[in-house]
N, C-alpha and C positions, 0 to 999 in steps of 0.2 A: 345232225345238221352241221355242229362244227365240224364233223371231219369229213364233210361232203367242201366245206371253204378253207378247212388245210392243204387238200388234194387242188382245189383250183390253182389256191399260191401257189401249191410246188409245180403246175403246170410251167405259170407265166415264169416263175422263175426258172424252169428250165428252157425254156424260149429265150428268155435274157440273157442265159448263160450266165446267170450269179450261182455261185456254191453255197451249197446246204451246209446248218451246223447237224452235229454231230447228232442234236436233240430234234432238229426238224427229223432225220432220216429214223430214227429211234421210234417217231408218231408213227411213220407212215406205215414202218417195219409191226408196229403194234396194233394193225388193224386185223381183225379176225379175217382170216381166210377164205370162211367158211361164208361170210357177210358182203350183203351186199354194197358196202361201200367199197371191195375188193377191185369189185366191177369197175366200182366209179375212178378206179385207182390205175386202173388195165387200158382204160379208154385215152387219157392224155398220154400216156406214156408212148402210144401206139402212134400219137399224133405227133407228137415230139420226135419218134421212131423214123416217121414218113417223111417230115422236112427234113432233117439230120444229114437224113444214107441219100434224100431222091429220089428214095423209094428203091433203093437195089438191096439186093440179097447176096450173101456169100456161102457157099458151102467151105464148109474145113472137113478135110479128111487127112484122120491120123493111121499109121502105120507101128504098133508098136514091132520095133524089130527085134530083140531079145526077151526069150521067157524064161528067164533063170531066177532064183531062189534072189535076194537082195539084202544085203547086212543091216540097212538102215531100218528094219521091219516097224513102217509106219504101220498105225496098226486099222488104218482104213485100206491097205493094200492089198491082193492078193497072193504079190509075190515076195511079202517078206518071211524070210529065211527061217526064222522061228516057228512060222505057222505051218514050216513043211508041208504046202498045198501044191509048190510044183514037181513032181517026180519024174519029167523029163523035162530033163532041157531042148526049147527048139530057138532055131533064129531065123529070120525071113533071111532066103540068098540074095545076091542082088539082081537075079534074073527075075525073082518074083516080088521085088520092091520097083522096080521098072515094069511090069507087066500091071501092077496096083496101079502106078501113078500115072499109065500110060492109062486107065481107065476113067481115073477121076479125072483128069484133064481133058478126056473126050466129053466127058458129062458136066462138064462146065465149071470144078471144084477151082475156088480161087486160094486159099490156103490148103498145102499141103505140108505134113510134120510128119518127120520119125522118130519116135520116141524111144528112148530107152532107159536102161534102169541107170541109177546112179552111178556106177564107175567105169561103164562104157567112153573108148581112148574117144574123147573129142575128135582127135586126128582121122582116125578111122571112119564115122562120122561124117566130118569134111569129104574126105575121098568121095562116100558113098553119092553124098552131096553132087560132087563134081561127074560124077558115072552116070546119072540121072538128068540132070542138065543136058548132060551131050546127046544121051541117050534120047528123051523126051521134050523136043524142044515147045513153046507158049507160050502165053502170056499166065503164067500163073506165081504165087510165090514159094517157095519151096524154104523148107525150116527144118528146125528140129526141136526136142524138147528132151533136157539134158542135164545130165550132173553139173556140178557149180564150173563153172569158166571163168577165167582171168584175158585182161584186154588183149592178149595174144590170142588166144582162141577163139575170139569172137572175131578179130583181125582176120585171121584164117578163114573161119566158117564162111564168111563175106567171101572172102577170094573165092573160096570153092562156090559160089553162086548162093550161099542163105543168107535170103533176105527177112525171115524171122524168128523170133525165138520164142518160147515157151518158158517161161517161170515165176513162180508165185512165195511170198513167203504164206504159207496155207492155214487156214483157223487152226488156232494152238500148235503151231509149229512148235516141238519144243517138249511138249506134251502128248499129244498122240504119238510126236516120231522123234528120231533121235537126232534132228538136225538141231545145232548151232542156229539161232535165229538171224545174228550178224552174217554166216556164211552165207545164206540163203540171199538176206538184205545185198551183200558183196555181188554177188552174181545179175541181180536183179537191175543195181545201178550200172556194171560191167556191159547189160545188155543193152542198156537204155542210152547208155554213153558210146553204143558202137553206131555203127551204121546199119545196123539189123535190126527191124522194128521188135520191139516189146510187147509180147502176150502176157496181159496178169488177169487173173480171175478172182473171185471169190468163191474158195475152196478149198475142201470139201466139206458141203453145208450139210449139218445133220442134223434131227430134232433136239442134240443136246449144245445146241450154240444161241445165246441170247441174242437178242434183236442188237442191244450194245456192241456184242461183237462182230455181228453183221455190218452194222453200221460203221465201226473203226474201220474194217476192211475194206468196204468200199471207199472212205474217203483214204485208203491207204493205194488202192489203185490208182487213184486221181494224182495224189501224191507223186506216185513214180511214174507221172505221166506216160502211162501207156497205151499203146496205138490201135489193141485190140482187146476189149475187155468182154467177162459172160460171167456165167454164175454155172455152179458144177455142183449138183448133191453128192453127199457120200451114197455111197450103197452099200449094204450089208453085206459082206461076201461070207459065205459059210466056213467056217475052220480059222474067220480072222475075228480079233479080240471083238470088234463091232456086228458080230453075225446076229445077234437077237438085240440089236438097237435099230428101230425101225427107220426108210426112211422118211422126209418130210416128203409131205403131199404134192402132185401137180400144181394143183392151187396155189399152198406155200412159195414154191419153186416160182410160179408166176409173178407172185407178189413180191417177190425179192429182184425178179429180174425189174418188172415195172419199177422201183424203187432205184437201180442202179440207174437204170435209162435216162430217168429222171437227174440223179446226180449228175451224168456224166452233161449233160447239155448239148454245148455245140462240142465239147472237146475229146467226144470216142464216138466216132459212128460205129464199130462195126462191136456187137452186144453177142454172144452166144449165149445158149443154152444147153445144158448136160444133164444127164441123157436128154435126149429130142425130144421137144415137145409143142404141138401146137398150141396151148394155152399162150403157156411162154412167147409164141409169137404172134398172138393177138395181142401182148403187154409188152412189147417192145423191143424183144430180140428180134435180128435180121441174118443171125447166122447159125448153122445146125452142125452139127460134125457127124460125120460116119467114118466108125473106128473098124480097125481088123489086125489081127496079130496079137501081140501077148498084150493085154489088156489089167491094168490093177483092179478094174471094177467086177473081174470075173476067175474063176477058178481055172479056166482053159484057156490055149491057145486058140482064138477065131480063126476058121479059115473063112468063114464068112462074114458081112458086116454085126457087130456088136446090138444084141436085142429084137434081132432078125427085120431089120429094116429095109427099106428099098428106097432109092434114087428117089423114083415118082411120084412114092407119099410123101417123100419129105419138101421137094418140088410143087407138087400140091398145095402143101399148107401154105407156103410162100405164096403161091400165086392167089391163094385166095384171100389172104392177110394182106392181097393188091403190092405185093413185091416183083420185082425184074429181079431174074438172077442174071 
C-alpha cells in the first residue's frame, strides 16, 4: 500500500518538475522487479513519458567505426586489449559510413553517432563528420561518441557539422576501467559547455551495482544537465573479466528506466534504452538505438544490426506504446 502512494508522489512530482532526493530514487530503485507494484511504477512513468516528448519517438543509430584491440581494457568491453578477443582489425571506410547513414536517415533515425575507441584523432573524426554531411544531406543530428576532448575539439567537431556527443563518467569508472574519473568529468563538462548537445547515460548497469549507485548516477546525469539521457545494461561478453556475471533482467532494465524518467521531469525528453527493449518503452523510454560495426558489447565486428534486429519491430513497439517517430 505504501509503495503503491510513494510511486503516486513521485508521479506528481515529476509533473511538477521538482527533483528527487537521493533516498526517494533509492525506494523506487528497491521495489522487486518481479512485483507487482513494478507495474504500478511503469504506468506513470509512461504517462510523464507522453506529456514530456508529445508523444514523439527517436531512433539513434550508432556506427562503431574501429575494431581494434583498446589499452584502457574496461573490463565490461569486448575490445580491451588484455582480453585479446579482437584478432583482426576492421574499420568501417567512409563509403560504407555514408551508405549506413544514408539508410538510417531514409528510415527516419534522428540521432546518428560514430563511435570509436579511445584514442581515435578527434580530427580525423571531424573530417569524417564533415564527408557525411555533404555526402547525406536532412534533417537529422549527426555525433560521435569519443575519447576525452578539450574545448578545441569540440569547437571543431561543431564546425565539421556534430551536433552531439556521447559521454558518460560510467558506474565505477575507476574500478572496472582504468580511466581517471576527473578526466572523464573534464570531457563531460567540455561537451556540455560547447555548442554540441550532451549524451550521458546510466552505464553499464549490472547485477552487481546497488540501487545507491544507481541512484547517484542518475541524479549525476541531471547534474551535468544533459540533453539526451537512457539507461545501457552491461552484457557479459565471453573472454571479458564479466563473462559469467549475469545480466540484470528486462524487468530490472524497465524499472531503472521508469525511475530515470521519473527524475528527469520536464528537463530530458529524449530517455533511451540499451539493448532495445519494449518493456522499457512501456516505462518510459522514447528512444531505441540500432548499432552496427565494432561494438563493445560483442566479440565481432557486425555487419549487421547488433542482436539481429529490424527497423519495423523496433517501429512497432513505438507505435504501439502510442509514439510518432
Amino acid at each position: 500500500r505504501n509503495m503503491f502512494g510513494r510511486v503516486e508522489r513521485a508521479k506528481e512530482k515529476a509533473f511538477r518538475g521538482e527533483p528527487f532526493t537521493k533516498e526517494e530514487l533509492i525506494a523506487l530503485l528497491s521495489i522487486d522487479p518481479k512485483s507487482e507494484e513494478v507495474e504500478a511504477l511503469g504506468m506513470p512513468a509512461h504517462e510523464v513519458a507522453q506529456e514530456v516528448t508529445e508523444g514523439k519517438a527517436r531512433l539513434w543509430g550508432a556506427i562503431g567505426v574501429d575494431y581494434k584491440p583498446c589499452e584502457m581494457d574496461c573490463k565490461f568491453c569486448s575490445l580491451g586489449k588484455s582480453w585479446g578477443i579482437v584478432k583482426e582489425e576492421k574499420e568501417y571506410t567512409l563509403e560504407g559510413m555514408v551508405r549506413q547513414v544514408r539508410y538510417y536517415v531514409k528510415n527516419d533515425f534522428h540521432y546518428i553517432l560514430l563511435r570509436s575507441t579511445e584514442f581515435y584523432d578527434p580530427n580525423s573524426l571531424g573530417k569524417i563528420i564533415k564527408s557525411i554531411r555533404e555526402a547525406v544531406p536532412g534533417d537529422y543530428e549527426l555525433g560521435c561518441n569519443i575519447g576525452e576532448l578539450e574545448e578545441a575539439d569540440a569547437e571543431s567537431m561543431y564546425e565539421c557539422g556534430g551536433r552531439i556527443a556521447y559521454h558518460c563518467v560510467r558506474l565505477r569508472e575507476g574500478v572496472d576501467t582504468r580511466f581517471r574519473v576527473e578526466d572523464r568529468v573534464h570531457t563531460v563538462e567540455v561537451i556540455r559547455d560547447s555548442k554540441m548537445k550532451l549524451g550521458f547515460w546510466v552505464e553499464p548497469v549490472g547485477i552487481e551495482h546497488t540501487n545507491e549507485e544507481i541512484a547517484e548516477k542518475i541524479l549525476e546525469t541531471l547534474h551535468y544537465q544533459t540533453d539526451v539521457c537512457g539507461v545501457m545494461a552491461r552484457v557479459p561478453v565471453a573472454g571479458t573479466p564479466f563473462e559469467n556475471v549475469p545480466m540484470i533482467s528486462e524487468k530490472r532494465m524497465a524499472q531503472i528506466t521508469a525511475v530515470l524518467r521519473l527524475a528527469c521531469g520536464r528537463t530530458v525528453k529524449d530517455i533511451c534504452t540499451h539493448p532495445a527493449s519494449e518493456l522499457a518503452v512501456r516505462y518510459g523510454a522514447n528512444v531505441i538505438t540500432l548499432e552496427t560495426g565494432a561494438i563493445p558489447r560483442d566479440a565481432d565486428f557486425q555487419e549487421e544490426y547488433w542482436k539481429g534486429l529490424h527497423i519495423d519491430e523496433v517501429k512497432e513497439w513505438l507505435n504501439q506504446n502510442e509514439y510518432h517517430i
